[in-house]
C-alpha positions as CSV (number, residue, x, y, z in Angstrom):
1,X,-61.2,-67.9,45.6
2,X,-65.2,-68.4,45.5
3,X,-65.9,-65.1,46.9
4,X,-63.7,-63.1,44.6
5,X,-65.3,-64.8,41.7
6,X,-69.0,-64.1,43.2
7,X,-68.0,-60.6,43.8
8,X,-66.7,-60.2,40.0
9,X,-69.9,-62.7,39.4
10,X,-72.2,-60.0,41.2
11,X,-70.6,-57.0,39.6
12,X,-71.4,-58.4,35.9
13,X,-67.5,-59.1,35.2
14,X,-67.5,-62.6,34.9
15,X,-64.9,-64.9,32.6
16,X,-66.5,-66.8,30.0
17,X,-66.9,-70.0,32.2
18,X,-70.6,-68.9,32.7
19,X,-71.8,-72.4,34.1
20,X,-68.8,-73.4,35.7
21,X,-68.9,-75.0,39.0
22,X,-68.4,-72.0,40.9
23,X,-71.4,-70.1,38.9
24,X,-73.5,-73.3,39.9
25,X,-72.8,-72.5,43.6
26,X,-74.3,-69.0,43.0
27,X,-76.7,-70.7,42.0
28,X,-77.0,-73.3,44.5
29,X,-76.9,-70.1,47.0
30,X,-80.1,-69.2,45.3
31,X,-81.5,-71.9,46.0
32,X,-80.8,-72.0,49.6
33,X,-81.9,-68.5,49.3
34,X,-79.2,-66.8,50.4
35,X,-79.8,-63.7,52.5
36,X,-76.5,-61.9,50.8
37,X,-77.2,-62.5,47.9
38,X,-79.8,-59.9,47.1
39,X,-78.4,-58.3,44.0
40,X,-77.6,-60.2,41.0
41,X,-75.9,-58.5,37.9
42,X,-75.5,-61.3,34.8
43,X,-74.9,-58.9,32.5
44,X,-73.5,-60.4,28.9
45,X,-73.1,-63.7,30.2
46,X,-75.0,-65.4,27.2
47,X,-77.0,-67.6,29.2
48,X,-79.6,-67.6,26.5
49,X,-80.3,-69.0,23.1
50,X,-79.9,-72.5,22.4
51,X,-78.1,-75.1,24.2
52,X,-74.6,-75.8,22.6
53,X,-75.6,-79.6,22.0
54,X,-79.3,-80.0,20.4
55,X,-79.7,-83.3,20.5
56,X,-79.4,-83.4,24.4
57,X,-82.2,-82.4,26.3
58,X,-79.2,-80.0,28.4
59,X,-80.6,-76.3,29.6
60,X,-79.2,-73.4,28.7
61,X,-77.9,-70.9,31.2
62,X,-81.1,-69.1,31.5
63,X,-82.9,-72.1,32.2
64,X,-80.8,-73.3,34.9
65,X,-80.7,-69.7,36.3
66,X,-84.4,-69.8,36.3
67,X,-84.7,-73.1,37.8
68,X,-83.2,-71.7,40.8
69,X,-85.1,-68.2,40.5
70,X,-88.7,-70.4,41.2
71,X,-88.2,-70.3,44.9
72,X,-85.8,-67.9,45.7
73,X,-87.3,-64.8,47.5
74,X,-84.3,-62.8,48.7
75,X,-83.2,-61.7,45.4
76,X,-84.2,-58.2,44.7
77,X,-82.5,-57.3,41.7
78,X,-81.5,-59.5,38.6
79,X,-79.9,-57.5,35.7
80,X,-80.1,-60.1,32.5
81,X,-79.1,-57.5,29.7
82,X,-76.9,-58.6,27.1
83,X,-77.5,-61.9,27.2
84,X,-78.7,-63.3,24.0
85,X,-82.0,-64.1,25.6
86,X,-84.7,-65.5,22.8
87,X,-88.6,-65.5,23.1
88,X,-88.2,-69.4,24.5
89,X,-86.3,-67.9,27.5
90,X,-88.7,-65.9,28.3
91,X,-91.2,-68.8,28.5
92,X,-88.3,-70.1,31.4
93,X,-88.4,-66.5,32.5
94,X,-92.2,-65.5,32.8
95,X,-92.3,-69.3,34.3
96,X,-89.9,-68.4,37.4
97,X,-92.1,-64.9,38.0
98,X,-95.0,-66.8,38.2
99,X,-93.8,-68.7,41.3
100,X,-91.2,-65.9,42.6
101,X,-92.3,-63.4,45.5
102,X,-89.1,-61.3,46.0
103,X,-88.0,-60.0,42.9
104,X,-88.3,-56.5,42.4
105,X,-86.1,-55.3,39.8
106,X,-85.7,-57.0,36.4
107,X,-83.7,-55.6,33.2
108,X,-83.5,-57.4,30.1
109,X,-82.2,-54.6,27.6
110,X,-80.2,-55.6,24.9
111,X,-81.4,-59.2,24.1
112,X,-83.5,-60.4,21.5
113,X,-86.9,-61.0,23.0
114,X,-89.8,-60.9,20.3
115,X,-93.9,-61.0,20.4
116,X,-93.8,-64.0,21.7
117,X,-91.6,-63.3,24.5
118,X,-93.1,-60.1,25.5
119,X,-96.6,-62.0,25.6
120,X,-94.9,-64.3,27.9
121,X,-93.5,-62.1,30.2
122,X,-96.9,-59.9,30.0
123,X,-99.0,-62.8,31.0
124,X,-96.4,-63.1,34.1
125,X,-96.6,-59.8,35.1
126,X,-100.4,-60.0,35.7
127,X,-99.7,-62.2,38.7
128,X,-96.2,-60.6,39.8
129,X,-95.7,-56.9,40.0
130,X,-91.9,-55.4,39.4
131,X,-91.5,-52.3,40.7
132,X,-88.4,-51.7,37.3
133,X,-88.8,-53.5,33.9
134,X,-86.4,-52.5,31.4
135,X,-86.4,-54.2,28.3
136,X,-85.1,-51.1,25.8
């Protein structure tokens, strides 16, 4: 059922079908900004990195997920640890910040964000203030 999976998708305990069509309602719901949906817990998902096929111009997870983060303003809490996430992600990241009013809570332990990326994200973070960062 779709809310089993979201509450399994919420909880960080999701199969490997991390873009399936039921993940792309989740992420519709963000969208739509869904009021339920205030806590968010991706957790080794490996939405980032590069896209499977390079010579399409297809997103990867992150990049879809960020897509939908732009407008969304009930989501509180994203947890993103674990998820292969690159410098170029955070470009997609510090991008969806910049335009994002209700995040609070960000965590991105455990990836493998560079200078780059941590410029990006800094330069993101003038304009929008987390209350928790964790990137260790």
């Amino acid at each position: 059922c779709d809310d089993c999976f979201l509450e399994q998708f919420v909880e960080g305990k999701a199969d490997e079908r991390a873009f399936s069509e039921r993940v792309e309602n989740v992420v519709e719901r963000l969208k739509q900004n869904d009021r339920s949906l205030q806590i968010l817990d991706l957790r080794d998902e490996t939405l980032g990195g590069t896209p499977a096929d390079d010579d399409e111009a297809s997103e990867n997870g992150i990049s879809f997920l960020c897509n939908a983060l732009r407008d969304s303003y009930y989501l509180m809490q994203l947890n993103l640890s674990g998820n292969n996430l690159n410098d170029e992600d955070c470009t997609h990241i510090g991008s969806a910040l910049l335009t994002n009013d209700g995040l609070m809570s960000l965590n991105l332990s455990y990836n493998s964000i560079g200078c780059k990326g941590a410029k990006e994200l800094a330069a993101a973070l003038k304009l929008h203030k987390l209350a928790v960062l964790n990137v260790g």
